[in-house]
N, C-alpha and C positions, 0 to 999 in steps of 0.2 A: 774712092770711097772714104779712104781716111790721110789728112794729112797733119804733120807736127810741123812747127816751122819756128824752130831757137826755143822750144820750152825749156822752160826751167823753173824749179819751186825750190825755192825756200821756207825753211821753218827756225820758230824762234826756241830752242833749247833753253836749260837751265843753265848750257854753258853757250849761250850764246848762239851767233846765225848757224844753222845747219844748211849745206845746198846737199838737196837728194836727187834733184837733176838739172844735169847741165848743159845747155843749147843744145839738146836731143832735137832733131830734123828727120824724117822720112816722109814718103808716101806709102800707100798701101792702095791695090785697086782691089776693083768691086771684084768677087771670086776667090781672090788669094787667101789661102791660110797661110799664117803668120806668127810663128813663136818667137816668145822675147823669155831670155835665158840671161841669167848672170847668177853671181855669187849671191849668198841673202844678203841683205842689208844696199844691192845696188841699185835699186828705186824700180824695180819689175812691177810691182803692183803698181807703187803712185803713179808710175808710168799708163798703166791701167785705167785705174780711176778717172786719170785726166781724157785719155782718148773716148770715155766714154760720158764726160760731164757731169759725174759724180764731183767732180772738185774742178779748182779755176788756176791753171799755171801762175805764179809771181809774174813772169815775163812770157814773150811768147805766143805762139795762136793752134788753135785745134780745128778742123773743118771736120765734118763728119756727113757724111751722104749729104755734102750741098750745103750746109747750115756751120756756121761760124760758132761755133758752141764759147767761146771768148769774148765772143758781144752779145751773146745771152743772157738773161738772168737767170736765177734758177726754175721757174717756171716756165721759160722757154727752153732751157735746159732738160727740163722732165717731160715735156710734151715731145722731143728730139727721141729721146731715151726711149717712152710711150710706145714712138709710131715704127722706129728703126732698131732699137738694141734686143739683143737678148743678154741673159748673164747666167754662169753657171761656177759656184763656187766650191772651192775644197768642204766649208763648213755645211753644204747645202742650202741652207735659208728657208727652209717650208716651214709652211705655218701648222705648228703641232696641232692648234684646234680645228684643222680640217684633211678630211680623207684623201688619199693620191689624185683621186681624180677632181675634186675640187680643187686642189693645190694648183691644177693646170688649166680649170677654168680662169683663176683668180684674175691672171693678165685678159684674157678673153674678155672677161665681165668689164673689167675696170676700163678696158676698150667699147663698152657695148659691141664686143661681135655678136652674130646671130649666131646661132643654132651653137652659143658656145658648149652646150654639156656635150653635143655630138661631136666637134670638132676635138674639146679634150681626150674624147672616148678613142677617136679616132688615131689619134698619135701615141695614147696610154697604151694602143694594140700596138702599133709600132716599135716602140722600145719592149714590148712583150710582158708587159703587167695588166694582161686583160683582167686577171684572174685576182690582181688585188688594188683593184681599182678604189674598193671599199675600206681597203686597212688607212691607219695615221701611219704617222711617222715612226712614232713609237713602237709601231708593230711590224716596222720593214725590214731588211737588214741594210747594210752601209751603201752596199751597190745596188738594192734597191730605191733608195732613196735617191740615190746619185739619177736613176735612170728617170725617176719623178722629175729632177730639178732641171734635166735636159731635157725633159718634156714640156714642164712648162716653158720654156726657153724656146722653143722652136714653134711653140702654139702661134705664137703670136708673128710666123711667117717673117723674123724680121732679117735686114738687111746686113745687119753684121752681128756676132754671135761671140761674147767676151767669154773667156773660162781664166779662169785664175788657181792655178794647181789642184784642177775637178779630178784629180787621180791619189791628192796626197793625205786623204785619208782613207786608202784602199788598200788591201794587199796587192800584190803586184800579177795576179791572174782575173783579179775583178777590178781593177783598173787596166787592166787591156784590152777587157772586153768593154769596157765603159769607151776607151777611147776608140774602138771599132765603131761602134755603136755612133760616137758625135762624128768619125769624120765620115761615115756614112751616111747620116741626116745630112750632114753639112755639104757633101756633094751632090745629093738632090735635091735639096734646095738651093742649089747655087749662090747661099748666102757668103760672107767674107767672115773668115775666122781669124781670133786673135787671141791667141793663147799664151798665157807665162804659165813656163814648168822649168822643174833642173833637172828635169829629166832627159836627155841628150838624144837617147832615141826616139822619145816621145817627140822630139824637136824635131828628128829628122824624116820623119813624114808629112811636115808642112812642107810648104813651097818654097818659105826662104828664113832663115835666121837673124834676128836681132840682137847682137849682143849690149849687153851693160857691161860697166867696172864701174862702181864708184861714180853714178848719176850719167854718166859719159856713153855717148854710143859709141862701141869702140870697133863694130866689123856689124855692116847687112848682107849676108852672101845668100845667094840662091841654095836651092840643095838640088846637088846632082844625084840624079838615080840612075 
């Protein structure tokens, strides 16, 4: 589903080159969820970013469902993104000038799917906001909005499903029902999860751990249950 193979980015500082990763290598198959964990500052997100084509490694290649996303441009890059990604962020990302369940049409639409209001409606029941399908954002609270943003994220049925610390602007009983929540969609849909948290036990219900230090993968271990 997903492969790294020697990435590495570089950025240019005011003091100079910065490496935030360094000939990072895995695979990841199609089904597996996947947590990548390190200290802040050890390139978890860029890490991120790059597996899903948001940005282009210095050195390095990214394969993602079949497609070399490194001999892409960014328009084949976003069509990849389109047909295969979901994303689900700590910040949320919905768009304030529309209601929860347009928020989950929006990928639908931009897809031309069919019957997307009922397909949104359909999943809006699923995470169990039948009942404010009509409120914005503004009128949600934090884990409701979380529950929006993993709806939309799974509308669009896709093959691998990014989260990037979708728990760390929650208390800690509505971020565990949030993550009940994604790794239960994520098992029926047999889509491949990829998640960066610091959260160790949130970690330890994926299938296998990533670690970072300082741009470096430094251990992939399975998790034993």
């Amino acid at each position: 589903m997903l492969a790294a193979n020697n990435v590495s980015k570089q950025v240019i500082s005011p003091e100079g080159g910065l490496t935030i990763l360094s000939e990072v290598s895995f695979e990841i198959d199609y089904g597996e969820s996947v947590a990548i964990v390190g200290a802040s500052g050890a390139g978890k997100s860029t890490l991120l970013a790059l597996l899903a084509g948001l940005d282009l490694p210095t050195s390095g290649s990214i394969q993602l469902d079949g497609n070399v996303l490194t001999d892409l441009d960014e328009d084949g890059r976003a069509r990849v993104r389109a047909a295969s990604v979901g994303f689900v962020f700590q910040s949320f990302h919905l768009v304030p000038s529309l209601n929860a369940l347009e928020n989950v049409m929006l990928p639908l639409e931009l897809g031309a799917a069919e019957n997307a209001r009922k397909k949104a409606a359909d999943i809006i029941s699923q995470v169990g906001l039948s009942e404010r399908g009509r409120h914005y954002p503004a009128q949600l609270s934090g884990g409701e909005k979380q529950r929006v943003a993993i709806a939309r994220a799974f509308a669009t049925e896709p093959a691998v499903l990014f989260a990037d610390e979708p728990t760390g602007n929650l208390d800690s009983k509505t971020g565990e029902n949030i993550m009940q929540l994604m790794f239960d969609l994520n098992r029926n849909s047999s889509a491949t999860l990829v998640l960066v948290t610091h959260d160790q036990s949130l970690a330890g219900r994926c299938d296998r751990i990533l670690s970072l230090d300082a741009g470096a993968l430094v251990s992939d271990e399975k998790v034993r249950r």
